[in-house]
KEKE-3310 file (N, C-alpha, C; in steps of 0.2 Angstrom, whole numbers, plus 5000, padded with zeros to 4 digits):
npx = (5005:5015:5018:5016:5028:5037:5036:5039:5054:5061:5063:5072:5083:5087:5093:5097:5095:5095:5101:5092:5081:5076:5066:5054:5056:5053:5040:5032:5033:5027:5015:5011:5003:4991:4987:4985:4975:4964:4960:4957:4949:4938:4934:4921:4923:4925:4930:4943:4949:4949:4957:4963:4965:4974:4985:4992:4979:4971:4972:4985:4993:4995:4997:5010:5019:5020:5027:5039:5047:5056:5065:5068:5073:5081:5094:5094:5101:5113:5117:5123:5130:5140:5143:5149:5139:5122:5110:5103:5085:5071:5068:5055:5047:5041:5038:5026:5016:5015:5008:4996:4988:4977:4964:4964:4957:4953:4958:4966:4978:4982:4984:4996:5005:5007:5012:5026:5029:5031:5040:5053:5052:5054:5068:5074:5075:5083:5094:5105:5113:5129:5128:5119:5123:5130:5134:5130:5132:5117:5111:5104:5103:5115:5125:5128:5120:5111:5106:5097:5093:5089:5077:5070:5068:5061:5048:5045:5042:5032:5020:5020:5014:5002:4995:4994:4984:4974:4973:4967:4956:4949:4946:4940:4928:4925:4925:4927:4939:4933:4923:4931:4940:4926:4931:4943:4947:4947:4959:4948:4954:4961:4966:4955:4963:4967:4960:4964:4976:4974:4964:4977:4984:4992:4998:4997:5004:5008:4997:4987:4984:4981:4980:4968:4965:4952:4948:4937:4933:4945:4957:4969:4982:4989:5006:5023:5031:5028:5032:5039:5057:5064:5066:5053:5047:5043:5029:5021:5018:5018:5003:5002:4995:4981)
npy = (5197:5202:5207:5193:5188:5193:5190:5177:5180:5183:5175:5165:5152:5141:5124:5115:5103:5086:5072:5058:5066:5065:5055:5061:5073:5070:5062:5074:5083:5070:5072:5084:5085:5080:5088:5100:5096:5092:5107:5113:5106:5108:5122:5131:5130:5145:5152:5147:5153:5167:5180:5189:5206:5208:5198:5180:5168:5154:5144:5145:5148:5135:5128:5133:5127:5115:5121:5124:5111:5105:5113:5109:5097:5098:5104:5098:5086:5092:5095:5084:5080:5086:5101:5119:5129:5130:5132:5147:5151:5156:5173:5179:5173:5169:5157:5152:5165:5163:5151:5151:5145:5150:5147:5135:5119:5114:5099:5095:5102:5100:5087:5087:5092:5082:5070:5079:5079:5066:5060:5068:5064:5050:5054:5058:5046:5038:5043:5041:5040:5047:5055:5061:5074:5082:5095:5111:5128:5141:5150:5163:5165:5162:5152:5137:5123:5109:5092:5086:5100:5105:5099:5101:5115:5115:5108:5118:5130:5123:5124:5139:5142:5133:5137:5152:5150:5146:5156:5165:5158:5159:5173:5175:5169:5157:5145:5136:5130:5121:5113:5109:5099:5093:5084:5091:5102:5114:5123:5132:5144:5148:5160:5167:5164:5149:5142:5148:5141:5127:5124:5125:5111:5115:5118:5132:5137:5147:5150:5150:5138:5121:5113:5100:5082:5074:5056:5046:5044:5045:5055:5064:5071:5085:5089:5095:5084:5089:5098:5111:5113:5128:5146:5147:5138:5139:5141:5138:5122:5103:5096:5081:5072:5077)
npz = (4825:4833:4849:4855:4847:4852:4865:4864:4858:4869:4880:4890:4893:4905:4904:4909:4912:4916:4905:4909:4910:4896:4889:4897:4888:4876:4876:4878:4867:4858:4861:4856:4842:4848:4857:4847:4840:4849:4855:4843:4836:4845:4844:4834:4816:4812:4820:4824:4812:4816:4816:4826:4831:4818:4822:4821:4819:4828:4820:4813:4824:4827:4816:4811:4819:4813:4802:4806:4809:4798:4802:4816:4815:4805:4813:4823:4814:4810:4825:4829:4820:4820:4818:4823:4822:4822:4811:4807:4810:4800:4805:4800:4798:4786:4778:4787:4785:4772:4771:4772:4782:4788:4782:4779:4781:4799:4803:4793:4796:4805:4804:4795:4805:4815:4805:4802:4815:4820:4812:4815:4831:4828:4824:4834:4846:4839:4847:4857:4875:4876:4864:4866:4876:4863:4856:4849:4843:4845:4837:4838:4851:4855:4864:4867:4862:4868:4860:4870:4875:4862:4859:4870:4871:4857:4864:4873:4865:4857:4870:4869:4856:4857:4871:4866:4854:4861:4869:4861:4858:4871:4875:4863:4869:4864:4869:4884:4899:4903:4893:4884:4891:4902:4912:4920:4937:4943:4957:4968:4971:4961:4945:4931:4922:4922:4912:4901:4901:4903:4891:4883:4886:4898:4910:4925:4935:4943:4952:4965:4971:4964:4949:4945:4940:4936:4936:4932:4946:4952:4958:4953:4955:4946:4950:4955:4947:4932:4930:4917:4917:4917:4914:4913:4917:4930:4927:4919:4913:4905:4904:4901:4899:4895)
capx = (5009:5019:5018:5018:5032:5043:5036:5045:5062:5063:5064:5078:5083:5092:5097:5103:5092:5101:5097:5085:5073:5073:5062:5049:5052:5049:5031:5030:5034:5024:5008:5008:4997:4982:4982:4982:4968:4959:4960:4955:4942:4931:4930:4919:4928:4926:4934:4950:4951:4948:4963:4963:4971:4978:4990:4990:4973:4971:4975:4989:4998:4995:5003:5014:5022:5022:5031:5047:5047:5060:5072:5070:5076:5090:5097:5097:5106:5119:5121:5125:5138:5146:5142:5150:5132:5115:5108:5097:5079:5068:5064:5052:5042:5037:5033:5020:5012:5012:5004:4986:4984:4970:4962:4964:4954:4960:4960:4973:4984:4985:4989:5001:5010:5009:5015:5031:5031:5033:5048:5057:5053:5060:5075:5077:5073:5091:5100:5106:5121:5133:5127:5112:5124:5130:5131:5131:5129:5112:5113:5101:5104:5122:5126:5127:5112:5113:5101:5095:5090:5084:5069:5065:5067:5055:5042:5041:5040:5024:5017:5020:5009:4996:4994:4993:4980:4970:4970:4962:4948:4945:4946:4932:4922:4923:4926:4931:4942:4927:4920:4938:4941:4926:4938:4947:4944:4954:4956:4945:4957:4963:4960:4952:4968:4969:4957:4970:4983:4972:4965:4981:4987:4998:4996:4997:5006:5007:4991:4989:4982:4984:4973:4966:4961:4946:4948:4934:4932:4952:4958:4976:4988:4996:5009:5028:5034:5025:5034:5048:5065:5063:5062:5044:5045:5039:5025:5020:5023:5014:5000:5002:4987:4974)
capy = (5193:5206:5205:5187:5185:5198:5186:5171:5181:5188:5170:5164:5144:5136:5121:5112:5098:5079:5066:5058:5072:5064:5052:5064:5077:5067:5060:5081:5081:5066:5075:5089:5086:5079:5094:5105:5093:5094:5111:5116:5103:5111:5129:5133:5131:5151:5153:5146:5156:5173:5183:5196:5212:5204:5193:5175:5162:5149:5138:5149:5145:5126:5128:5136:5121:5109:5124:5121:5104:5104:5117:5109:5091:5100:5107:5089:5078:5096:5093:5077:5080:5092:5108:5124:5133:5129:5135:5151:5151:5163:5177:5183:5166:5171:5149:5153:5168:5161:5146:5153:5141:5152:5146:5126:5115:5110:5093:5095:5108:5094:5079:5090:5092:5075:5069:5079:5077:5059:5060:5072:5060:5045:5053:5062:5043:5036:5047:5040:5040:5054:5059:5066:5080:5083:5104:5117:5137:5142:5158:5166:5165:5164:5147:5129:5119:5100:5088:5086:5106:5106:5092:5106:5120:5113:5108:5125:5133:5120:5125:5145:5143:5132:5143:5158:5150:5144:5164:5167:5156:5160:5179:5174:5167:5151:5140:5136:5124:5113:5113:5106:5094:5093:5083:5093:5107:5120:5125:5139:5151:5151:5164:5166:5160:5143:5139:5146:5134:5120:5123:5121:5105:5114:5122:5140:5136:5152:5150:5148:5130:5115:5109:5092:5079:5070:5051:5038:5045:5045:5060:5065:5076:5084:5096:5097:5081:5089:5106:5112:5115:5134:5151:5148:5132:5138:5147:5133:5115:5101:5090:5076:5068:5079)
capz = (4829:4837:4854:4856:4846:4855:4869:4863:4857:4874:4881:4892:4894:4909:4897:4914:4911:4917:4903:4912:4906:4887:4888:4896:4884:4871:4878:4878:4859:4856:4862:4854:4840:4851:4861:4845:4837:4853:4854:4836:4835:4851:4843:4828:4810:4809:4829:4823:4807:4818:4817:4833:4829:4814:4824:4818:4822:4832:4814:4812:4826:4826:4808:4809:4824:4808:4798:4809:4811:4795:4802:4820:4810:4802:4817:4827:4812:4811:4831:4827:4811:4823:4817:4826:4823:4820:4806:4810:4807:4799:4811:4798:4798:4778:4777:4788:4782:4766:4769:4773:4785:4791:4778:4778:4787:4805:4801:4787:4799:4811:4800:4792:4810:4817:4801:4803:4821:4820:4809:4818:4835:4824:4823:4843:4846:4840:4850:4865:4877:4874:4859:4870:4877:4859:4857:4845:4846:4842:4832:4839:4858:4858:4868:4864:4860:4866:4857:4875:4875:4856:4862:4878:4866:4853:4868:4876:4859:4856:4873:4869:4854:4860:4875:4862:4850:4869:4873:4859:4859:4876:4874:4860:4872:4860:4872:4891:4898:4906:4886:4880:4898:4908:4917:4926:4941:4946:4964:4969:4972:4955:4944:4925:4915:4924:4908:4893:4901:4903:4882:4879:4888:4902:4920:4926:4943:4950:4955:4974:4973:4958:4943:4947:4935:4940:4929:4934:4953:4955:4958:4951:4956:4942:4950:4954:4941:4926:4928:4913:4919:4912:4918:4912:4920:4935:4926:4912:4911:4900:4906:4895:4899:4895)
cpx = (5014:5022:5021:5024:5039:5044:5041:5054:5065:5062:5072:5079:5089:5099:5103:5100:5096:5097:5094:5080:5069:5068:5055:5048:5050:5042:5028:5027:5027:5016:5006:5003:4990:4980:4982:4975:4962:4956:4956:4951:4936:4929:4926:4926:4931:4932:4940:4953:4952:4957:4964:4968:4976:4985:4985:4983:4978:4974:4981:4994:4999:4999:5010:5021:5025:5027:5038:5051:5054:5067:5075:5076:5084:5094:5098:5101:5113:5123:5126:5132:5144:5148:5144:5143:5129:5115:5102:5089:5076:5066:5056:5046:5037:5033:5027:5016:5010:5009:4998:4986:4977:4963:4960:4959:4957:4961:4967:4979:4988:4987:4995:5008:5012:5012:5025:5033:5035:5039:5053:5057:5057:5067:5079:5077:5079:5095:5098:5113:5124:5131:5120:5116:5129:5128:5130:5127:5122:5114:5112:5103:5112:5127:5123:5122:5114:5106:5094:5090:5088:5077:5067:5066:5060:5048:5039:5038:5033:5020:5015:5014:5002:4991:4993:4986:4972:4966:4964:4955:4945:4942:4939:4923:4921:4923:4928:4935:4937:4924:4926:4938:4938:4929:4941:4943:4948:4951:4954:4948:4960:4961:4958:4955:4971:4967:4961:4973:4979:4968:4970:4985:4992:4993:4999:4999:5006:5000:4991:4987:4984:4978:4974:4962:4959:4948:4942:4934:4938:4953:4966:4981:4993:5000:5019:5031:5032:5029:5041:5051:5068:5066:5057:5042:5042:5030:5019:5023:5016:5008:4998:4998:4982:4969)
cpy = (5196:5204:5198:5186:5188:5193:5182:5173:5183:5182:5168:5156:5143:5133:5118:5104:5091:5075:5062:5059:5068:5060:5056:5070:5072:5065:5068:5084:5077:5069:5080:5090:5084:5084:5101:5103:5095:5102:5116:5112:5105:5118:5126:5134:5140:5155:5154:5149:5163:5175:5191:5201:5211:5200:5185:5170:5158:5144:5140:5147:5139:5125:5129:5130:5116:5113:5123:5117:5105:5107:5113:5101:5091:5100:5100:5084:5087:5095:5087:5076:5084:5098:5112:5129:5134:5134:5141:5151:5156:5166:5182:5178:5169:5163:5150:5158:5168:5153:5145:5149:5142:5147:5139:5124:5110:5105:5091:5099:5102:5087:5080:5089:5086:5072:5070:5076:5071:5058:5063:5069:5054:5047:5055:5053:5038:5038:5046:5041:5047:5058:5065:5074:5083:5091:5106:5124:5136:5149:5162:5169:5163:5158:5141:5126:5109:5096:5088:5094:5108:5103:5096:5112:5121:5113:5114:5131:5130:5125:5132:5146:5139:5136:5149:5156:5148:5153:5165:5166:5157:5169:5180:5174:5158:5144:5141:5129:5117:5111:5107:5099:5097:5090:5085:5100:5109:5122:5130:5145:5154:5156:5161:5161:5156:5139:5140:5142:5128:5120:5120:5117:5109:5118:5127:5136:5141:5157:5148:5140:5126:5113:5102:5090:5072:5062:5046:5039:5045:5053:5062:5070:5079:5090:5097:5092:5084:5096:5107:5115:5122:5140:5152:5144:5134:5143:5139:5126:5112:5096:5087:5071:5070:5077)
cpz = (4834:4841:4856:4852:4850:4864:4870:4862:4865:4880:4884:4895:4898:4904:4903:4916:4909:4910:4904:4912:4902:4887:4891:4891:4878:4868:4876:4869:4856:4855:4858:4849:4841:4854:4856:4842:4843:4854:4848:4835:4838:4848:4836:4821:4812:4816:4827:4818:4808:4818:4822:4832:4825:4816:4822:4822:4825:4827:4812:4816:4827:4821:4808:4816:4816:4802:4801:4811:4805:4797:4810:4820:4807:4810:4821:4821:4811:4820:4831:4821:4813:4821:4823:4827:4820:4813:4807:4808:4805:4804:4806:4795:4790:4778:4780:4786:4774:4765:4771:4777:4788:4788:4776:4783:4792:4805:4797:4791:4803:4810:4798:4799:4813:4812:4802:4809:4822:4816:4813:4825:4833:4826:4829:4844:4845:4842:4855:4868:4877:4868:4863:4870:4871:4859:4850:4846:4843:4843:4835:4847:4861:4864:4864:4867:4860:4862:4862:4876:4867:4858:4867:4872:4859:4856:4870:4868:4858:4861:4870:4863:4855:4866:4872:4859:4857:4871:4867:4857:4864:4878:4867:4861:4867:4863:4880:4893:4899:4899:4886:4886:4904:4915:4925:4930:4944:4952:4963:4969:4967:4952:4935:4919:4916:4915:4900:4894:4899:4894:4881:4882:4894:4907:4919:4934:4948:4953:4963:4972:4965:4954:4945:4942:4937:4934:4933:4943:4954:4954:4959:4952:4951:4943:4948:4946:4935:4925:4924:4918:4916:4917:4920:4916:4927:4934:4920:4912:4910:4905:4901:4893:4899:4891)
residu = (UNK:UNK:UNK:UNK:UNK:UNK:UNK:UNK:UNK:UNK:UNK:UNK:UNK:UNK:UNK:UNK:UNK:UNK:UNK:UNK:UNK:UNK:UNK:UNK:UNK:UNK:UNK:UNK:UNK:UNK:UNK:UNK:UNK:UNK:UNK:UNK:UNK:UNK:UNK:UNK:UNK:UNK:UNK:UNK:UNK:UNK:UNK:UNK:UNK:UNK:UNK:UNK:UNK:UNK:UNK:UNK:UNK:UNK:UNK:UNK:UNK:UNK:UNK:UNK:UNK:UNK:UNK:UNK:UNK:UNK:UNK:UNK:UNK:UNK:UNK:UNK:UNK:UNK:UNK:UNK:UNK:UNK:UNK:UNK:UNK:UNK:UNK:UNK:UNK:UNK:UNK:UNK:UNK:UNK:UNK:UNK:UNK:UNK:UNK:UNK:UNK:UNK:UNK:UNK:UNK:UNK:UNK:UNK:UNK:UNK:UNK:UNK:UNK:UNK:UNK:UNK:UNK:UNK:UNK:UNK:UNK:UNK:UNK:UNK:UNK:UNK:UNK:UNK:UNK:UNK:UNK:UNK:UNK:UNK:UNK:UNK:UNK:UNK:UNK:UNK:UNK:UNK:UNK:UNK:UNK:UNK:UNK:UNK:UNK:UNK:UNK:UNK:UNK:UNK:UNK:UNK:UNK:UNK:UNK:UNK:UNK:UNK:UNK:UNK:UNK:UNK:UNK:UNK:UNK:UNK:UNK:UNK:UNK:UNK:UNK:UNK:UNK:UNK:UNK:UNK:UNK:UNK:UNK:UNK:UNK:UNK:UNK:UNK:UNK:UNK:UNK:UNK:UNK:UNK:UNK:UNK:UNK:UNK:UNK:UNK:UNK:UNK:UNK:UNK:UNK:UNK:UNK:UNK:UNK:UNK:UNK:UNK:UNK:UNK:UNK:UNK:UNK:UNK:UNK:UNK:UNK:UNK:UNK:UNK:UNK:UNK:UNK:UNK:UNK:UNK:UNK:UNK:UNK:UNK:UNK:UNK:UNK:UNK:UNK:UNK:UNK:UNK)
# end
């Protein structure tokens, strides 16, 4: 997991996002486990069980989304209790390498995470108003964390591994985007790794031209609205409708 994870520590957030955002992140949230179900349903069982240069599977990273759901939960009813700072997380993510997830069947990975998910929505879901801009530090990154930027924080961390577990079935060869959604169609100019983004439910924008999704002879535009409010955001943002 090296690499990729030095990826994520090495992650830098605005966190300037108007309330307004929350109900799109949420929809962001809300998705996630269709676009890892879709995702791990299209490879071969043994696909998502590969482990590439012993960094973790495709079932590994999906898993390991439903492994943080409890700490992502704590950390929103602490913002809310008026906590000075979060709780830190493990950086040594043991819950996931000890839950074999390699191992389990993707179906079970993915009940596991929607289950959580949906609780942890429940409860972003009563929070309105002022309590939205509600802070507390976060441990790790040294800056207050509103409810507001836990719910974008959570999301891009989704995209970060489903776009990891995407590289690696496409690096397999296990699949393409047109496999996963023939659907859509990336302008020509783009290059190879329009089809990691698109596995994993999000765009690669700095692409010269835009991924288009064909529904029924309409043809949909999905560009500047869908882009996160990030560093990455001009790099990564969700397509909620794939």
């Amino acid at each position: 997991m090296g690499q990729d994870f030095k990826r994520w520590m090495e992650r830098e957030f605005d966190w300037d996002l108007a309330p307004a955002e929350f109900p799109r992140l949420l929809e962001r949230l809300r998705g996630t486990p269709d676009r890892a179900g879709r995702l791990l349903a299209a490879v071969p069982p043994e696909a998502a069980a590969v482990r590439p240069d012993g960094a973790w599977s495709m079932l590994e990273n999906a898993g390991h989304l439903g492994d943080l759901e409890e700490l992502h939960h704590a950390r929103l009813e602490e913002i809310l209790q008026g906590v000075a700072t979060l709780r830190p997380a493990d950086l040594t993510n043991q819950r996931t390498f000890a839950a074999g997830h390699w191992r389990r069947p993707a179906a079970e990975v993915v009940a596991d995470l929607r289950r959580q998910r949906e609780a942890f929505l429940a409860a972003l879901s009563r929070v309105s108003g002022a309590n939205l801009v509600r802070s507390a530090v976060h441990p790790r990154l040294k800056r207050p964390m509103r409810v507001l930027d836990l719910a974008h924080f959570v999301a891009e961390h989704d995209d970060h591994h489903l776009v990891r577990a995407a590289e690696i079935a496409s690096r397999l060869g296990a699949l393409s985007a047109r496999d996963l959604a023939p659907g859509f169609a990336e302008d020509k100019e783009c290059t190879k790794r329009h089809d990691v983004y698109v596995l994993a439910g999000a765009i690669d924008i700095e692409c010269a031209g835009r991924l288009t999704r064909l529904d029924a002879g309409h043809a949909e535009s999905l560009d500047a609205p869908h882009r996160a409010r990030s560093p990455e955001g001009a790099r990564l943002a969700l397509v909620d409708r794939l």
